[in-house]
Every structure is written in C-alpha cells, then in structure tokens.
DSSP file (Angstrom, degrees, kcal/mol; ACC not computed):
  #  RESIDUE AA STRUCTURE BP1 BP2  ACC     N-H-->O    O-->H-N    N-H-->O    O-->H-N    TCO  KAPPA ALPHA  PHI   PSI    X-CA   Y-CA   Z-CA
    1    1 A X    >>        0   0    0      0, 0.0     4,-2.5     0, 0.0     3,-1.1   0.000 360.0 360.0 360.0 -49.9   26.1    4.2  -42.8
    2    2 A X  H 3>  +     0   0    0      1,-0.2     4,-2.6     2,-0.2     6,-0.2   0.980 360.0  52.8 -64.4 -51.1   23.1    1.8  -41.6
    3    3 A X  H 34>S+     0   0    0      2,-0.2     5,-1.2     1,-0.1    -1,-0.2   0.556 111.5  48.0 -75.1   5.9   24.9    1.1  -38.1
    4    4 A X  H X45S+     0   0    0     -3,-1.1     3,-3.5     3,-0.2    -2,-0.2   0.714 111.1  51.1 -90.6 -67.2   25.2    5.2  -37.6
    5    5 A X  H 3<5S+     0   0    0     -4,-2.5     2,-0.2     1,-0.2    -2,-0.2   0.915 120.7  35.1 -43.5 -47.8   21.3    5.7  -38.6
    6    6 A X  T 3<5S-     0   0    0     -4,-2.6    -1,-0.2     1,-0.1    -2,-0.1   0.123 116.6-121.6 -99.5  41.4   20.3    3.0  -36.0
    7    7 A X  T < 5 +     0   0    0     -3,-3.5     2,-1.2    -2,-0.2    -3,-0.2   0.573  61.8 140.7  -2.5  71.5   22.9    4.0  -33.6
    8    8 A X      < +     0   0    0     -5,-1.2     2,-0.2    -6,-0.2    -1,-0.1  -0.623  19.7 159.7-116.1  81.8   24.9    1.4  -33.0
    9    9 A X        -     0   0    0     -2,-1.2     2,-0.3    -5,-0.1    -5,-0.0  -0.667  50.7-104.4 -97.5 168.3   28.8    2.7  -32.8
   10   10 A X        -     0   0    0     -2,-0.2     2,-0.3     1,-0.1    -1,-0.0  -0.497  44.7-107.1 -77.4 150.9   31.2    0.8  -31.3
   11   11 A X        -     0   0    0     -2,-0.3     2,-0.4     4,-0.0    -1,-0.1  -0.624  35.6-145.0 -82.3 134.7   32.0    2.5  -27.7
   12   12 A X    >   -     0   0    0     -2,-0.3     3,-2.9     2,-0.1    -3,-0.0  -0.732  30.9 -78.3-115.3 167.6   35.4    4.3  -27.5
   13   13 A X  T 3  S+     0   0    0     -2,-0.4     3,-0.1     1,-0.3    -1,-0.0  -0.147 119.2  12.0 -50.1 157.4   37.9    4.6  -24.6
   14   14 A X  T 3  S+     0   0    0      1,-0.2    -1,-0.3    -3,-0.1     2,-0.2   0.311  82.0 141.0  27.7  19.8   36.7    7.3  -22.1
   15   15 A X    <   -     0   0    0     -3,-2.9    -1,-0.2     1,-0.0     2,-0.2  -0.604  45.0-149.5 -81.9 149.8   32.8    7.7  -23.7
   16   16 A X        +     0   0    0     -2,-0.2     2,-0.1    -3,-0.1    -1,-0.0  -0.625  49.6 107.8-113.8 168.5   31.0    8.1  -20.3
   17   17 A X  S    S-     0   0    0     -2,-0.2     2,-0.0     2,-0.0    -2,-0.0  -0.416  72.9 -98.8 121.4 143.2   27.3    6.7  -20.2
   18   18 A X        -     0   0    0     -2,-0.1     2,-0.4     3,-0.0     5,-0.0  -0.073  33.7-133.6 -98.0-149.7   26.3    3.6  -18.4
   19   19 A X        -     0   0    0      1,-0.0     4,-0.3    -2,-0.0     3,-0.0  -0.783  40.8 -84.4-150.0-178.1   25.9    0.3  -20.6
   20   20 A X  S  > S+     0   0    0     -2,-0.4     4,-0.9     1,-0.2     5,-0.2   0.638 124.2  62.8 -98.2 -22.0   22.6   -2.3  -20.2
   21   21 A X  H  > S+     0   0    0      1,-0.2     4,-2.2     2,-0.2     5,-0.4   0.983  97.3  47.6 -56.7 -60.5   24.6   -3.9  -17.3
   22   22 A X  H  4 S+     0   0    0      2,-0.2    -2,-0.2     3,-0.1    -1,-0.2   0.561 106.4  55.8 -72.6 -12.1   24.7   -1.5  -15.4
   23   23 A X  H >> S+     0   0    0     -4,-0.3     3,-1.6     2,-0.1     4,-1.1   0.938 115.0  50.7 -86.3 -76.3   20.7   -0.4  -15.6
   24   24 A X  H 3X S+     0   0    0     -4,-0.9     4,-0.9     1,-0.3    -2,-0.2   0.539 103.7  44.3  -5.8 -63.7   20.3   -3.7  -14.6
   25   25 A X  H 3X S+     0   0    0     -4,-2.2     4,-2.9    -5,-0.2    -1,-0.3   0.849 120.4  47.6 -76.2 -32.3   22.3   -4.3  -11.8
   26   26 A X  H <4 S+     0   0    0     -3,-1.6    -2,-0.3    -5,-0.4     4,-0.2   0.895 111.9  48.8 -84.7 -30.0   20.8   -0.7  -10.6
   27   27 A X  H  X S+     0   0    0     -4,-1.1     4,-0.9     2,-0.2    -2,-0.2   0.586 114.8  48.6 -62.6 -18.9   17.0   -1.8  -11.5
   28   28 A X  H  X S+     0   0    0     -4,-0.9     4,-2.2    -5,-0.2     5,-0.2   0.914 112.2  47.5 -86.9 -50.4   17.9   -5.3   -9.4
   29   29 A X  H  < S+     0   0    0     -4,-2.9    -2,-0.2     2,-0.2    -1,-0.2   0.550 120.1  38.1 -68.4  -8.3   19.4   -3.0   -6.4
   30   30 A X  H >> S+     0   0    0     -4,-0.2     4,-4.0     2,-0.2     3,-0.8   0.740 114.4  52.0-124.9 -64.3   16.0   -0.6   -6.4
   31   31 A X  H 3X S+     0   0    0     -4,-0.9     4,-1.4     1,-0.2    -2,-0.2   0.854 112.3  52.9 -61.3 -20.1   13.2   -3.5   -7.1
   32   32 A X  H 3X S+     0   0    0     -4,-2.2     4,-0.9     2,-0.2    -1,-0.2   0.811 104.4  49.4 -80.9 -18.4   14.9   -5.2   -4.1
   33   33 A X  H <> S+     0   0    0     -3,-0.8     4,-1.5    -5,-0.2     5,-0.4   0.884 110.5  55.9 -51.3 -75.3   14.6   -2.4   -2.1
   34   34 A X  H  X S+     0   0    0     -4,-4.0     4,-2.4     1,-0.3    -2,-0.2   0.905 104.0  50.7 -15.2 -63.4   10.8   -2.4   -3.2
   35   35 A X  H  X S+     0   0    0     -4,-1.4     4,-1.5    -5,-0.3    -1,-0.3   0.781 106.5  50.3 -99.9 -23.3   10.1   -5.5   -2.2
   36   36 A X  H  X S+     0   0    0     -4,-0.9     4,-0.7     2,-0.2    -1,-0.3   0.614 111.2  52.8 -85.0   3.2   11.4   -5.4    1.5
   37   37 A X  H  X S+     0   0    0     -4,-1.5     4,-0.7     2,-0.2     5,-0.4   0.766 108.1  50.7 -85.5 -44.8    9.5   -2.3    2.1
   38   38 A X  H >X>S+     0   0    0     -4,-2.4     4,-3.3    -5,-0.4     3,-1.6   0.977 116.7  39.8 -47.1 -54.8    6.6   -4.0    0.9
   39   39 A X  H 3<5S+     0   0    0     -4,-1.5     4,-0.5     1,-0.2     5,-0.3   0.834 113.4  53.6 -81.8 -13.3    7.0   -6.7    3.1
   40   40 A X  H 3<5S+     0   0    0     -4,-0.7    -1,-0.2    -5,-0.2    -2,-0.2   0.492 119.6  29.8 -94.6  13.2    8.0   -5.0    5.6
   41   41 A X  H <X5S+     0   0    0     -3,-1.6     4,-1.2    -4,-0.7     5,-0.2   0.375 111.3  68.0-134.1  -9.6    5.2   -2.7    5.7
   42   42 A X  H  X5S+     0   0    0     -4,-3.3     4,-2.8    -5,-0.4     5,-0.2   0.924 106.0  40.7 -58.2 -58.1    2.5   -5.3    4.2
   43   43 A X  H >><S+     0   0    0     -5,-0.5     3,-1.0    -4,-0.5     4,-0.6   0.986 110.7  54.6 -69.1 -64.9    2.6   -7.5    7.2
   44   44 A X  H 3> S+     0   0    0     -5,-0.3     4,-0.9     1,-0.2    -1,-0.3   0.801 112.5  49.9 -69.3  -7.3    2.7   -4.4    9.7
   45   45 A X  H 3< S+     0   0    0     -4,-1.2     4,-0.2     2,-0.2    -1,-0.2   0.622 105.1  60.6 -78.7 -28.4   -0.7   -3.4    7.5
   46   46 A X  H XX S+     0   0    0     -4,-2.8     3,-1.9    -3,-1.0     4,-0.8   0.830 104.6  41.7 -76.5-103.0   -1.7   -6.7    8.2
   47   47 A X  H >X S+     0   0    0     -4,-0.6     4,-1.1     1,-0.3     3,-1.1   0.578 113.2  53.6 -37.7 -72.6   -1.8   -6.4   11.9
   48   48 A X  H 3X S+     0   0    0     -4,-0.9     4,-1.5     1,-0.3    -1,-0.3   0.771 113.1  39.4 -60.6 -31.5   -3.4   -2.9   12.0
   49   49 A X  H <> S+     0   0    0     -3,-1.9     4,-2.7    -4,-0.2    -1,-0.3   0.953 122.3  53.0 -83.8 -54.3   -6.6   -3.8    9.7
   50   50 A X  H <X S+     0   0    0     -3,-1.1     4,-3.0    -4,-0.8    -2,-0.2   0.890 111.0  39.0 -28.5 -74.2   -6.2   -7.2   12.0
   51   51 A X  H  X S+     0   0    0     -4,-1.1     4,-1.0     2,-0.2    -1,-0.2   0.822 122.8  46.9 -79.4 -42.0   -6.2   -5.4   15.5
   52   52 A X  H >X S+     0   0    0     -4,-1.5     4,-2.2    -5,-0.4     3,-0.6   0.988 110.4  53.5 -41.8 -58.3   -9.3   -2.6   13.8
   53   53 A X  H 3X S+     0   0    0     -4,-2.7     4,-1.6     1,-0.3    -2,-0.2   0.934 118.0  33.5 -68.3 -50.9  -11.2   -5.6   12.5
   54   54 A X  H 3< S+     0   0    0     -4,-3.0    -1,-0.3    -5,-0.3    -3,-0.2   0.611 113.8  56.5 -88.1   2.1  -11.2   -7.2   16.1
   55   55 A X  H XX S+     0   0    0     -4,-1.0     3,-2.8    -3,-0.6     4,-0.6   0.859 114.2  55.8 -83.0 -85.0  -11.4   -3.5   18.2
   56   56 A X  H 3X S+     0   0    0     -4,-2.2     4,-0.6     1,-0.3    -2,-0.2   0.382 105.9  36.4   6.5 -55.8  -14.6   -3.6   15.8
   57   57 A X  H 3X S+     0   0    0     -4,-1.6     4,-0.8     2,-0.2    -1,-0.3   0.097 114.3  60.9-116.3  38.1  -16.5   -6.6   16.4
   58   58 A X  H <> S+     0   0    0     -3,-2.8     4,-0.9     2,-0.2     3,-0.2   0.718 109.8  43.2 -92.5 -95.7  -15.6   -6.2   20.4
   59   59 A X  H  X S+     0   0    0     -4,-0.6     4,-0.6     1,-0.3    -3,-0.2   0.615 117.7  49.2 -38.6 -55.1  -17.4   -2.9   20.0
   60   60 A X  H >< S+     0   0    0     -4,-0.6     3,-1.8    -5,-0.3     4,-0.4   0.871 107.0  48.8  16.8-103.6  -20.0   -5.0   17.9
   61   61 A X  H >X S+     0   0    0     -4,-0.8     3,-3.8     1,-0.3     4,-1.6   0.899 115.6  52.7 -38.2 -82.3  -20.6   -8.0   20.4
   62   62 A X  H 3< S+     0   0    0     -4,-0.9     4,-0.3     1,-0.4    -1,-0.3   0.455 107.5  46.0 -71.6  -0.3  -21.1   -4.9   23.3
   63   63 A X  T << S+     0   0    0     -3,-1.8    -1,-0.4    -4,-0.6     4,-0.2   0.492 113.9  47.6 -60.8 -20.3  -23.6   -2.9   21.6
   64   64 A X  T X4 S+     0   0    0     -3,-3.8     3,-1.2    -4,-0.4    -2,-0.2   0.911 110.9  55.4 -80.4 -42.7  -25.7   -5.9   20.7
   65   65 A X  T 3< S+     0   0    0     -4,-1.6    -3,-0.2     1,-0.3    -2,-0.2   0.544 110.2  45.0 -65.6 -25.2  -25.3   -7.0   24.3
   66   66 A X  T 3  S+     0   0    0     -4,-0.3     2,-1.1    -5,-0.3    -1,-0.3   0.478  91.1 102.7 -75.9 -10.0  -26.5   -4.0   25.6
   67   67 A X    <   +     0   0    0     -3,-1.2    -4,-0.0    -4,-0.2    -1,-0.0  -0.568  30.5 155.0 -74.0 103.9  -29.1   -3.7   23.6
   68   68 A X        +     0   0    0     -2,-1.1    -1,-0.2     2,-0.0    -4,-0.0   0.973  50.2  80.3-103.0 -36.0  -32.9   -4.5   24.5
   69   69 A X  S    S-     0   0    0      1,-0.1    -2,-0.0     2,-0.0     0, 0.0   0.247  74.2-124.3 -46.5 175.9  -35.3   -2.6   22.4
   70   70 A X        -     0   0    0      0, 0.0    -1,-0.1     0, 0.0    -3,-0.0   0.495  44.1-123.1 -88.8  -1.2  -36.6   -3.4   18.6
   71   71 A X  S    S+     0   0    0      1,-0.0    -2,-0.0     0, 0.0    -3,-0.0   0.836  84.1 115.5  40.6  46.1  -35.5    0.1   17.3
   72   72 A X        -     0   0    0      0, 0.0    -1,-0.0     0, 0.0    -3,-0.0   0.830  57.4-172.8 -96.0 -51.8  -38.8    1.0   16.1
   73   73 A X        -     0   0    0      1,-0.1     0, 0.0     2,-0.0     0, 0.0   0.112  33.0-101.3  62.1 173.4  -38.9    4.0   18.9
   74   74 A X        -     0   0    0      1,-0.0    -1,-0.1     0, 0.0     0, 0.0   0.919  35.3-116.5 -75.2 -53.8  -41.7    5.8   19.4
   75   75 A X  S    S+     0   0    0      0, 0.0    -2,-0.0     0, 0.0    -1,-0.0   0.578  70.2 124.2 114.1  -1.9  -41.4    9.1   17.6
   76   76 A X        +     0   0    0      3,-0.0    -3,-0.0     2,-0.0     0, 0.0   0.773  26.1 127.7 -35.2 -50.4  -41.6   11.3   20.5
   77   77 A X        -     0   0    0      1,-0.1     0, 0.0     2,-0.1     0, 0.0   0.149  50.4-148.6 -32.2 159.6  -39.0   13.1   20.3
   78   78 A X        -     0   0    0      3,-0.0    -1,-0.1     0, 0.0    -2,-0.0   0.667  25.3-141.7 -99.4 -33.3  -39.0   17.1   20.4
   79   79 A X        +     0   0    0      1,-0.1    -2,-0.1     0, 0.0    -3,-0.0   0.545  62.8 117.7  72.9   4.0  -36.1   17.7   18.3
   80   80 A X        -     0   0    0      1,-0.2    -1,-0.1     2,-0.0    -3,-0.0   0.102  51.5-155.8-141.0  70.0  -34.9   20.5   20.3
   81   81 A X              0   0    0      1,-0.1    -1,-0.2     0, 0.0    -3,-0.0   0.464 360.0 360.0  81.8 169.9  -31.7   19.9   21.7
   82   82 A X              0   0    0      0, 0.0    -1,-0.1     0, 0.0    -2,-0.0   0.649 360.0 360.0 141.0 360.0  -30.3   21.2   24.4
C-alpha cells in the first residue's frame, strides 16, 4: 500500500515510458549540443564586437585628426535648413 501511494511499482514487461537513464543520456546529447553552439557562435561574437570595437576607434582616431576647432562655435547659425 505505501509503495502504490508514492508510486513506486515495479515495471512490467511491455510498460512503455522512458526510465532516469534514458533522460539522461538524452539531457547529455542536448547540453552537448548547447555547448558547441555556444562556442561556436561565442567566438564568432567575439570577432564581430572585436572588428566594431576597432572599425570604431579608426573612425575615432580620424575625427579627432581632422579636427581643429574648440567646439564652442559661435551661435550663428540661422536654423533654416535648406
């Protein structure tokens, strides 16, 4: 009576249903999956923030270098367009 309330039968010849092995082995096959799609798209996320960061202070470095004024400006401006 007590191993029926916490349901724990014995398994009988053709009950279908997988067993704690077999989530296992299918949780091993899925988290390994996981993790080479992580690395394999970690690393290619690493170059692309990489190859931004250095299009970035390129673009940087040649705006500074072109720059000669203080950026105070005058205050001239008309404001209409055109």
């Amino acid at each position: 009576m007590k191993k029926k309330l916490l349901g724990l039968r014995s398994r009988r010849r053709g009950e279908s249903g997988f067993t704690i092995l077999e989530y296992c082995a299918g949780a091993a096959i899925i988290i390994g999956v996981v993790w080479g799609a992580m690395s394999t798209l970690g690393t290619s996320m690493g170059n692309l923030i990489g190859a931004i960061t250095s299009w970035a202070n390129t673009r940087t470095s040649e705006i500074n270098a072109g720059s000669t004024g203080t950026g105070t400006g005058t205050g001239n401006g008309t404001g209409t367009g055109g």
